[in-house]
C-alpha positions as CSV (number, residue, x, y, z in Angstrom):
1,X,-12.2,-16.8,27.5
2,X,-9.3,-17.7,29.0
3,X,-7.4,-15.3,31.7
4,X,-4.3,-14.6,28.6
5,X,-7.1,-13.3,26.7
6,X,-9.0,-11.2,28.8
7,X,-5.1,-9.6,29.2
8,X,-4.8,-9.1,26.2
9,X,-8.4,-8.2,25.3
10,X,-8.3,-5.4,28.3
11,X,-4.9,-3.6,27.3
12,X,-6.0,-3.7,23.4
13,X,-9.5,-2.1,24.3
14,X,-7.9,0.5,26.9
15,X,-5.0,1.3,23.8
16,X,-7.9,2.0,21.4
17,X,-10.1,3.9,24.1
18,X,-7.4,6.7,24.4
19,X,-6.8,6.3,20.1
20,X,-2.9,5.3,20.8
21,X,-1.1,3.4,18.3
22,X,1.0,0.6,19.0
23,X,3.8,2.8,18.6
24,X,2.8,5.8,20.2
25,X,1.8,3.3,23.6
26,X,5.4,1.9,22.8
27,X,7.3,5.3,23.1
28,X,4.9,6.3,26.4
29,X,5.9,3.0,28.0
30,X,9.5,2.3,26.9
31,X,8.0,-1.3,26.1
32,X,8.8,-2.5,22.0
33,X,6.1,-1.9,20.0
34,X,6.1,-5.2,19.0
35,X,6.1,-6.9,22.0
36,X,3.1,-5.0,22.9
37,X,1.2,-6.4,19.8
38,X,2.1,-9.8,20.9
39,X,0.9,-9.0,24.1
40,X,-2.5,-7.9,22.8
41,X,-2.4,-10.6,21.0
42,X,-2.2,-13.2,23.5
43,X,1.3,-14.7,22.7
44,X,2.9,-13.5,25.5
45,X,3.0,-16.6,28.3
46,X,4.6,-14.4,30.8
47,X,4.7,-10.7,31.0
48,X,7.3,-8.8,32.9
49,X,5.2,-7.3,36.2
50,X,7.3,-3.7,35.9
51,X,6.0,-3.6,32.0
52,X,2.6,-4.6,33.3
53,X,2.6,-1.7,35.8
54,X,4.0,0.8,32.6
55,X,1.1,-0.4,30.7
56,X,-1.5,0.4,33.7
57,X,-0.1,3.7,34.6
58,X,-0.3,4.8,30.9
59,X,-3.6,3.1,30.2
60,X,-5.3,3.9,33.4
61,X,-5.7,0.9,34.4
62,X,-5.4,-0.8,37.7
63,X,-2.0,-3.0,38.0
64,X,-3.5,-5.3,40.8
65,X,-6.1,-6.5,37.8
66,X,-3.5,-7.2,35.2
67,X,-2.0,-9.5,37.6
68,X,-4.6,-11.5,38.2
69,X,-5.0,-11.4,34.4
70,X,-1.5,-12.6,33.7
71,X,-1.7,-15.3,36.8
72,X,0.1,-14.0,38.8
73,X,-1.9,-13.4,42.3
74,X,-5.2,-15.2,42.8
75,X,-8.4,-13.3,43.5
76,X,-9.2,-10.6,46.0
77,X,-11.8,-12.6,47.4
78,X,-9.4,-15.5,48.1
79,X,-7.9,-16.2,51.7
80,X,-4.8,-16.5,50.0
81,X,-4.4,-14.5,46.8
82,X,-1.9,-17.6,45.4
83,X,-5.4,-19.7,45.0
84,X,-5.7,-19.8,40.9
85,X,-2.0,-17.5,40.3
86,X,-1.3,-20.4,38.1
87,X,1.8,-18.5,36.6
88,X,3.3,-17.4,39.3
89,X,6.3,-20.6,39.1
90,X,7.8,-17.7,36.5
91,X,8.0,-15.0,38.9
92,X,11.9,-14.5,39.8
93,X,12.4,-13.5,43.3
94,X,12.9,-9.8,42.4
95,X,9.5,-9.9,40.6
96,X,7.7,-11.4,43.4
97,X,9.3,-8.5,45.8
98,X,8.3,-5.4,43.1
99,X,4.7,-6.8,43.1
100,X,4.4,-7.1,47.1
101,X,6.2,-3.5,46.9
102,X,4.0,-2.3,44.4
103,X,0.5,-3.3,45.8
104,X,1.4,-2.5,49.1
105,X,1.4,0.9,48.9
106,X,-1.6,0.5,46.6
107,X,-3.3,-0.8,49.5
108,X,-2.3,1.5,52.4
109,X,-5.1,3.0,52.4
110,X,-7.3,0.7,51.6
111,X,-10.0,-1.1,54.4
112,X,-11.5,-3.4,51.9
113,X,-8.8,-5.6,50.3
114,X,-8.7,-9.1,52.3
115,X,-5.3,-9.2,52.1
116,X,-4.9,-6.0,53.7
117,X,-7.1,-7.1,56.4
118,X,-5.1,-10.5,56.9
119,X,-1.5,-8.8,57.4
120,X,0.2,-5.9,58.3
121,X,3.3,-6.1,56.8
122,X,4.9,-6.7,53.2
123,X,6.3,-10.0,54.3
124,X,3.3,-11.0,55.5
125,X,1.8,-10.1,52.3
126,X,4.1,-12.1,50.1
127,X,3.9,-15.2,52.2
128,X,0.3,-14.9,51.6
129,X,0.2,-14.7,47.8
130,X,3.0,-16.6,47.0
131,X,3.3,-19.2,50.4
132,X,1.4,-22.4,48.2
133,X,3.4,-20.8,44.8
134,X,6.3,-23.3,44.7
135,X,9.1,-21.3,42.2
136,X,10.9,-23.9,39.9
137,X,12.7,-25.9,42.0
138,X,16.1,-25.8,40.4
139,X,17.4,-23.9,37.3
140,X,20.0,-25.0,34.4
141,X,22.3,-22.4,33.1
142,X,22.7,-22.4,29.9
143,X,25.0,-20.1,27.7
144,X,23.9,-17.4,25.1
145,X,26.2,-18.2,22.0
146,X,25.7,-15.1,20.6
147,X,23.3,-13.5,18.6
148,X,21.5,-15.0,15.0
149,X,20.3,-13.2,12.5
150,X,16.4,-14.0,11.8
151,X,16.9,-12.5,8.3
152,X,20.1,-12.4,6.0
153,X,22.5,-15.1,7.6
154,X,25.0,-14.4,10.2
155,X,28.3,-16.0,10.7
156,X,28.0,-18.3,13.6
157,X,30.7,-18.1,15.7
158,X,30.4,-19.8,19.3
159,X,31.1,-16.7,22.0
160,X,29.6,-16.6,25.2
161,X,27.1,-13.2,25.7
162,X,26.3,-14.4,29.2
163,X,23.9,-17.1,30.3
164,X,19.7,-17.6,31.0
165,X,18.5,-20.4,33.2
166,X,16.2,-23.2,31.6
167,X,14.1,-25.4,33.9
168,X,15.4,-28.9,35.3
169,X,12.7,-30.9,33.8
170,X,13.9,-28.6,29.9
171,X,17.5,-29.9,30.4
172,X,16.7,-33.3,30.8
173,X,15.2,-33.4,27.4
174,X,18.7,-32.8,25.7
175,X,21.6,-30.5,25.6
176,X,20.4,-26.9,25.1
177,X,21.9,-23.3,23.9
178,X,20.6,-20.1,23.5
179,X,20.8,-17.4,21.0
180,X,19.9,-13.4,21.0
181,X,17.9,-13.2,17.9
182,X,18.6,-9.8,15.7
183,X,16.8,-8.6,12.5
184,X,13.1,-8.5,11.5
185,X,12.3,-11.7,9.5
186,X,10.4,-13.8,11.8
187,X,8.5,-10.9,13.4
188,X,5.8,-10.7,14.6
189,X,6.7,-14.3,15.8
190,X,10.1,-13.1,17.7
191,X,12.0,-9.7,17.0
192,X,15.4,-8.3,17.4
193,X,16.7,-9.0,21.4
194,X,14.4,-11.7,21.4
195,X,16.0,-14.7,23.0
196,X,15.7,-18.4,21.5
197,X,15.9,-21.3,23.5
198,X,17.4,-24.5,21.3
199,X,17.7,-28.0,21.9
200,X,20.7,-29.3,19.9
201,X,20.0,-31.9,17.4
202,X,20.5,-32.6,13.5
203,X,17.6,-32.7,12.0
204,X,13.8,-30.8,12.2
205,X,10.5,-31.7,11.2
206,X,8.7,-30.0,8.7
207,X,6.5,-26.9,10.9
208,X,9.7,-26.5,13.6
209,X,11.5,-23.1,13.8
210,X,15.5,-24.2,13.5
211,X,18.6,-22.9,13.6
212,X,20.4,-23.7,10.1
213,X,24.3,-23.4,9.3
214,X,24.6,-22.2,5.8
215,X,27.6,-23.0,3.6
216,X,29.5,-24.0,6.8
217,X,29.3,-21.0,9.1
218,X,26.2,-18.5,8.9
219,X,23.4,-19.2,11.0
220,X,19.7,-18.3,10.8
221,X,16.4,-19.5,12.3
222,X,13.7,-19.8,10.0
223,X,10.7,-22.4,9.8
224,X,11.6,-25.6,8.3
225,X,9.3,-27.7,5.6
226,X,10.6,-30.1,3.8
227,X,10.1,-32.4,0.6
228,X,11.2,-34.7,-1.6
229,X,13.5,-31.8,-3.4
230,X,14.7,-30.4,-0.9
231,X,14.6,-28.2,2.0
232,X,13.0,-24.7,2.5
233,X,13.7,-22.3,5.4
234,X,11.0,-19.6,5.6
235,X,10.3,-16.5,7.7
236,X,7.3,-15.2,9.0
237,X,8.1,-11.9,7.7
238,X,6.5,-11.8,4.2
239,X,8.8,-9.3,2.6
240,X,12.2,-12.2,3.1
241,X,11.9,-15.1,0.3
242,X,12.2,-18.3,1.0
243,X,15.4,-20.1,1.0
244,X,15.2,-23.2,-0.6
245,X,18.1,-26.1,-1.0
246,X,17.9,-28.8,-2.7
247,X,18.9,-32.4,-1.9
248,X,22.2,-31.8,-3.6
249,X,22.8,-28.4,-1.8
250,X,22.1,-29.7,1.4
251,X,24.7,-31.7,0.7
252,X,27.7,-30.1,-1.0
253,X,27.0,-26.5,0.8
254,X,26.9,-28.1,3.4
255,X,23.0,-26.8,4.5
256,X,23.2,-28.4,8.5
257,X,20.0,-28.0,11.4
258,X,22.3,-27.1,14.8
259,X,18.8,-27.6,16.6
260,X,15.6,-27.1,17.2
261,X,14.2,-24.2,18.9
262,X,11.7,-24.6,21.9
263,X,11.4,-21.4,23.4
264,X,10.8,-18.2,23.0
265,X,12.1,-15.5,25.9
266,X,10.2,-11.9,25.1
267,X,11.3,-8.7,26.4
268,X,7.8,-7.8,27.3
């Protein structure tokens, strides 16, 4: 079992040993109810630390733990708590400060935590966990062009609603945009706020989530699979029927792929 699942196996079995639903831990923690079920789940790569610590103060479970769970500080009985925090490269700067801040004063009082015994101060403490953590060495902004309706189609039209970084090594594989997603078809996959990471290009394989322009201006992601007909674009919400277009359609709407989308970012 890998450490994503014992996360998610450990906050699905402490939700169930107090008999909460998902939305009843969802209005206790202020996190979506859907996010945690992707959480429990195990689709959630990287969790945000301060939702972590909601979870653990309403579950009653200990925040250090989760952390290790997620990979984001090593072991207690490592020298150096980054040993094995394999996805710590996500933590921003301001992460990395709220979970020094956090365990610090979890560990005032505490004589047995190696860490604790190794430095006296919360500097120390973060150069110990995160000193062999390198964080991605340079970011890419990239704008958000909006939002796109995973559902009925939206009119795409090209305005700025701020920017999110993408990794060096992303960029290089193409030019990329982003888009806030809003509406319920493609949960549990992605849900309203989500934000989708796309690589521009014409055309997607069949079994890639895309970002189609319908009839020259409304945009929606969907899953792609295609035939010798035509095209379908499908959510993962079963109550949305598929949208199919055939060869002719494609054509004469025009039905055009603005790109491919290669990541997910989850409010979680």
């Amino acid at each position: 079992m890998t450490k994503a699942e014992i996360l998610a196996d450990v906050i699905n079995s402490a939700r169930e040993k107090k008999n909460y639903s998902l939305r009843q831990l969802g209005a206790m923690t202020g996190i979506n109810f859907s996010a945690i079920s992707r959480l429990e789940g195990g689709a959630v790569k990287a969790p945000s630390p301060l939702n972590l610590k909601k979870l653990a103060e309403v579950l009653d479970l200990k925040f250090e733990d989760l952390l290790e769970y997620a990979g984001y500080i090593g072991p207690d009985e490592s020298d150096a708590r980054s040993i094995l925090a394999n996805n710590a490269n996500f933590l921003s700067e301001k992460d990395r400060d709220f979970i020094v801040n956090s365990l610090y004063k979890e560990w005032e009082d505490s004589a047995t935590n190696n860490l604790k015994k190794m430095a006296t101060s919360k500097s120390d403490i973060k150069n110990l966990i995160f000193s062999s953590i390198p964080k991605i060495v340079k970011n890419i902004k990239i704008p958000i062009l909006g939002e796109v309706v995973a559902g009925v189609p939206l009119e795409a039209i090209e305005c700025i609603d701020g920017y999110v970084d993408i990794s060096e090594e992303m960029a290089r594989q193409g030019e990329h945009f982003a888009l806030r997603v809003k509406g319920d078809s493609m949960e549990p996959r992605m849900v309203a706020g989500d934000i989708v990471i796309v690589r521009r290009q014409s055309d997607a394989n069949t079994g890639d989530i895309a970002i189609a322009l319908v009839k020259g201006g409304e945009a929606t992601v969907k899953k792609v699979y295609k035939n010798k007909s035509g095209l379908t674009l499908q959510a993962f919400n079963p109550k949305y029927q598929p949208m199919f277009f055939t060869i002719e359609e494609i054509e004469t709407l025009p039905v055009e792929i603005l790109g491919k989308v290669v990541q997910i970012r989850v409010d979680i």
